[in-house]
C-alpha positions, -999 to 999 in steps of 0.1 A, spaced: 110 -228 714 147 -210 720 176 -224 700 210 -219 714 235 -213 692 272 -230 704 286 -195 710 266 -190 742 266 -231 752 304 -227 753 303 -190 777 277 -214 798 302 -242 801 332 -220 804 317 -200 828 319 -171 814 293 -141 822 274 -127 790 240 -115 789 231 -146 769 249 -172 791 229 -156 820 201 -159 797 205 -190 792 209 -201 827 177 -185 833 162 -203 808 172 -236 814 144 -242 838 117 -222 824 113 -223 787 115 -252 761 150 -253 744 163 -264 715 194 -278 702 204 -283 665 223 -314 660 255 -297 646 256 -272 675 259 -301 699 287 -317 673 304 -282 677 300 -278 713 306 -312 722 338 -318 703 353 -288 726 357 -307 756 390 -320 768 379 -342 796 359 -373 795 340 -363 827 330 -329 814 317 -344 779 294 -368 795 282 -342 820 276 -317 791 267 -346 768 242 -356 796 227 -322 795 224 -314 758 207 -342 749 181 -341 774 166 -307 751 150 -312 721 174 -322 689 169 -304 654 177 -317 625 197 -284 610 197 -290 570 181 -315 543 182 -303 507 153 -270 513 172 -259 539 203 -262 522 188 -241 490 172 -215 514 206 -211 533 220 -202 500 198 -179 492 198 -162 522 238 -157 523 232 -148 486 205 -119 498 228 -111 525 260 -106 502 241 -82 480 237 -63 507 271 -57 512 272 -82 543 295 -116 543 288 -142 566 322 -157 579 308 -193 584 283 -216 562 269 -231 595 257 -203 605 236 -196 576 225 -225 578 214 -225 619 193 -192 608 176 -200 584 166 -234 600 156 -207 626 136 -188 604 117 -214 584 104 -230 617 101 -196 630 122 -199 662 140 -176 680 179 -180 684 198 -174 709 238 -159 706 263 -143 707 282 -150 673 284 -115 649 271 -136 622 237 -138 634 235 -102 635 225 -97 596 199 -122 596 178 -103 623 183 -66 607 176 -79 575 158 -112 574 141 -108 603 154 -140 623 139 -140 657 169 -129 682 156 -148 720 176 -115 734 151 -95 722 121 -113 738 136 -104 774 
């Protein structure tokens, strides 16, 4: 299964053209995906219009919702950002920490385009759904 982190849902919605919102679009109809439940919080909560948040709303929760964190997942991210910062490398935002490591522990690939995912494949070897092209 392929989670999609909101950085690409919000290209896709936008319409904006990224190799991961094509991705995406491509995978919409041939691979399982995944959806944690604060990524559709996040995306969701962008929408303006009533009409576009039910349509998206529609869509999002037809694909499989993850529970994101719970206490293990909650120590793990910290050690992770902990691993990472020792390395020299600062992740700007604690939900993304903890979307990869929920990514990792359930051994998932990820899909995005957010910088901050970046460390967590070159150095904790989260699964990046680009890669897998």
């Amino acid at each position: 299964m392929i989670v999609v982190d909101s950085s690409v849902w919000i290209d896709f919605f936008r319409g904006t053209t990224t190799p991961q919102s094509e991705r995406l679009d491509s995978l919409l109809s041939s691979e399982p995906l995944g959806l944690g439940d604060l990524i559709l919080a996040e995306v969701l909560q962008g929408f303006r219009s009533e009409k576009d948040f039910n349509l998206a709303r529609k869509l999002l929760t037809s694909l499989d919702i993850i529970v994101l964190g719970g206490k293990d997942i909650a120590l793990q991210a910290a050690r992770n950002f902990r691993a990472l910062r020792a390395q020299g490398v600062t992740i700007r935002k604690t939900i993304n920490t903890i979307i990869a490591t929920r990514c990792m522990e359930d051994d998932l690939s990820l899909l995005y385009s957010d910088r901050d995912f970046e460390p967590f494949v070159e150095h904790l070897g989260l699964r990046s759904a680009m890669a897998e092209c």
